[in-house]
C-alpha positions as CSV (number, residue, x, y, z in Angstrom):
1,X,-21.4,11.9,60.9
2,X,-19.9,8.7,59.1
3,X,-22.3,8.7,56.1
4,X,-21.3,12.4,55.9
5,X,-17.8,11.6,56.0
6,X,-18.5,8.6,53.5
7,X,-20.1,11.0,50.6
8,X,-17.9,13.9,51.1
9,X,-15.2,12.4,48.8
10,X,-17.6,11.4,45.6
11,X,-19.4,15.2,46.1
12,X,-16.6,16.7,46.1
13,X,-15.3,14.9,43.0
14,X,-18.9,15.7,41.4
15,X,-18.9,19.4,42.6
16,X,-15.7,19.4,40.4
17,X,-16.3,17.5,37.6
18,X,-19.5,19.7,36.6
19,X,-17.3,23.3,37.0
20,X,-14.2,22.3,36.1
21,X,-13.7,19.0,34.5
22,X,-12.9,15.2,34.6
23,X,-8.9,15.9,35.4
24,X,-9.7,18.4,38.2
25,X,-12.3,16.3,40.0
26,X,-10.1,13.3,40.1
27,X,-7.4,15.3,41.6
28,X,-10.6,16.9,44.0
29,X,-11.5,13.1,44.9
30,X,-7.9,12.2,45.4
31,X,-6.7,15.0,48.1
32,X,-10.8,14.4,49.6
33,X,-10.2,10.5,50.2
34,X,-6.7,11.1,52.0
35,X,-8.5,14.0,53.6
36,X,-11.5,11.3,54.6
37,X,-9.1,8.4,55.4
38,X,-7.8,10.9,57.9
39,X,-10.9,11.4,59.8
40,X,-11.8,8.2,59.9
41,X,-8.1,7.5,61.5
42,X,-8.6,10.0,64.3
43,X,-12.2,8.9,64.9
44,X,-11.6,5.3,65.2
45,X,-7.6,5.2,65.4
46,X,-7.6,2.7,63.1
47,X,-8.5,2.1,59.2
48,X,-10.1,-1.4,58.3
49,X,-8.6,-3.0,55.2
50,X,-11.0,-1.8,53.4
51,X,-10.5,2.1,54.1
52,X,-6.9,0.8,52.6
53,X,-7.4,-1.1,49.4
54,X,-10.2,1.9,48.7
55,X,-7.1,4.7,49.2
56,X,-4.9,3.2,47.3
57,X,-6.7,1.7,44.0
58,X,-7.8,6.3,44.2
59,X,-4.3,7.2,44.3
60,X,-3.2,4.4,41.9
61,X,-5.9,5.0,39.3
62,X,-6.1,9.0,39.9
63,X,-2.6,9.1,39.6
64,X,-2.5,7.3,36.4
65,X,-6.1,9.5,35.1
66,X,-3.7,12.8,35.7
67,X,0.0,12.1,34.4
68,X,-1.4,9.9,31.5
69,X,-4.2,12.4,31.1
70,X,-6.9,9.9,30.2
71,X,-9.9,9.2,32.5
72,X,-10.5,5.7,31.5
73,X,-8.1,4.6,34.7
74,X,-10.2,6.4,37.7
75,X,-13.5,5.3,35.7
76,X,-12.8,1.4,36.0
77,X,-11.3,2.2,39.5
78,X,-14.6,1.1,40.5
79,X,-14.7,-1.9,38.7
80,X,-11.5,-3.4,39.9
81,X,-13.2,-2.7,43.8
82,X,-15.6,-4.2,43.6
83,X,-14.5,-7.2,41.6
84,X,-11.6,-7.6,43.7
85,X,-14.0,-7.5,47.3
86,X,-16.3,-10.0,45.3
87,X,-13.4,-12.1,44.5
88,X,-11.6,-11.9,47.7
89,X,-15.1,-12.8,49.5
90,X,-15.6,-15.3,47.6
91,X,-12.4,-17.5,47.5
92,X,-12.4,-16.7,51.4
93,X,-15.7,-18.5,51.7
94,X,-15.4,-21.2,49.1
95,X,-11.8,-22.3,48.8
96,X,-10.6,-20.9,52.5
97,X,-13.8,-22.0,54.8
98,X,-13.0,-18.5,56.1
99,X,-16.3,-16.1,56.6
100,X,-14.3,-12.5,56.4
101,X,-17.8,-11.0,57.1
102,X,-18.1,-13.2,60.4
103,X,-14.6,-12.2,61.1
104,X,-15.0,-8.6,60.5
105,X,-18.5,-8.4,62.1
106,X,-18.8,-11.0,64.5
107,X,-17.5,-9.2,67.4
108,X,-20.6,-6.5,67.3
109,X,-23.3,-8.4,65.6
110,X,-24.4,-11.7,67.4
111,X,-25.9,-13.9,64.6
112,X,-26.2,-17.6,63.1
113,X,-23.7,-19.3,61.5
114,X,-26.4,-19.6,58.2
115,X,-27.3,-15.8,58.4
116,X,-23.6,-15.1,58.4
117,X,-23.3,-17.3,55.1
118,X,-26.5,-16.2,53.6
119,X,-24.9,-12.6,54.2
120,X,-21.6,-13.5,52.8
121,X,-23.1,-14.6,49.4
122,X,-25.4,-11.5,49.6
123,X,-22.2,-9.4,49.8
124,X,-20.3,-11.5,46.8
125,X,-23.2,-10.9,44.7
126,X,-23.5,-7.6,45.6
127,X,-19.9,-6.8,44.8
128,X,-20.0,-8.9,41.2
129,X,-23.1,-7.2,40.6
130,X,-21.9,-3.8,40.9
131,X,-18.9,-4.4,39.2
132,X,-20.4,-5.3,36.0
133,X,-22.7,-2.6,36.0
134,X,-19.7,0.3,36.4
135,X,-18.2,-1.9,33.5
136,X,-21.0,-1.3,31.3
137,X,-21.7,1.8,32.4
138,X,-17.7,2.4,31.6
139,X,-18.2,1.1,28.3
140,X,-21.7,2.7,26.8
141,X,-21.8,5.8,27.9
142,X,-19.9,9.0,27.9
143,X,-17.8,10.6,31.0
144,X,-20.6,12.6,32.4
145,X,-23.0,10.1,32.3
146,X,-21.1,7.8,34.3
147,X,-20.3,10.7,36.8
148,X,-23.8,10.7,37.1
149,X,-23.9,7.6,37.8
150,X,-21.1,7.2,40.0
151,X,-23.3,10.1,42.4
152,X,-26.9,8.7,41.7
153,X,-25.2,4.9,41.8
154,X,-25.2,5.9,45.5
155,X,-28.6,4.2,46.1
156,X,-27.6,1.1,45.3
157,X,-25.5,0.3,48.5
158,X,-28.1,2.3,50.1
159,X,-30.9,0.3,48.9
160,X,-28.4,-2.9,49.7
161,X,-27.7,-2.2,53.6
162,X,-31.2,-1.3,54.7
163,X,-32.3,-4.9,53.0
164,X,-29.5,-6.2,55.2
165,X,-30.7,-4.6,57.9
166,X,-33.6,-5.4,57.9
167,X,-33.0,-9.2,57.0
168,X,-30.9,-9.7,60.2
169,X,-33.2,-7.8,62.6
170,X,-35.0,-10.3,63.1
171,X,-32.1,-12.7,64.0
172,X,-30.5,-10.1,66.7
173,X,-30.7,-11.0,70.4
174,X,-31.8,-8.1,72.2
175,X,-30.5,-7.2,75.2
176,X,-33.6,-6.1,77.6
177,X,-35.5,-8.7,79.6
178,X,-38.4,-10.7,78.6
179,X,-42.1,-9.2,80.2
């Protein structure tokens, strides 16, 4: 139900791009992630800090993609999240000694202080990573290839979460008995 809830803002945005334009889809993706943020508030009563910063950087860079009528703004939306999360992760770690994935996470995952890390810098990576590749993708090719991208580009945090998972499975304590 949560990865369904997780796509439905970027296929709607798609779904309205390809019929009826960038403009239209922006304003689609806009009404879809307060319409999102609003599930995930009555399923969990609460939105993390990223549900936030993800709601408003839409409605700040939507908002500017409609009035100034130029889709350059919700096209380096992605950008600025990620490099802001890589950032903010990273100054955490580094200048802070603060683990934010420890502190988000540690309450339902049990795991080592050096798989936390080794996470951590996985996750800052990650986030640089994906950054740079919206940025290029912003700046070498046209609107509807980066749509395509933006829905395609989908496998990549797939792709990232089942190597996470399966790089701390082995480090989980399980909870039945030894036989």
């Amino acid at each position: 139900m949560k990865i369904l809830i997780d796509f439905f803002p970027i296929l709607l945005f798609f779904g309205a791009y390809k019929f009826y334009g960038i403009y239209l889809g922006t304003a689609v993706l806009m009404a879809a992630t307060v319409v999102q943020m609003g599930l995930i508030y009555a399923i969990d009563r609460r939105l993390q800090t990223m549900h936030k910063v993800t709601l408003v950087l839409i409605l700040l860079f939507g908002t500017l993609t409609l009035v100034l009528q130029d889709d350059r703004f919700i096209k380096w939306k992605p950008t600025v999240l990620y490099g802001a999360m890589s950032v903010a992760l990273a100054v955490a770690l580094w200048a802070m000694k603060k683990n934010f994935l420890k502190m988000l996470l540690g309450s339902q995952l049990e795991l080592p202080d050096a798989v936390w890390l080794r996470l951590n810098v996985a996750w800052i990576a990650y986030c640089a990573f994906m950054s740079v590749l919206n940025a290029y993708v912003v700046l070498n090719f046209s609107t509807e290839a980066w749509v395509d991208f933006k829905l395609w580009g989908y496998a990549f945090p797939l792709v990232f979460l089942v190597a996470q998972g399966f790089y701390i499975a082995p480090h989980l304590k399980s909870d039945e008995p030894a036989t």
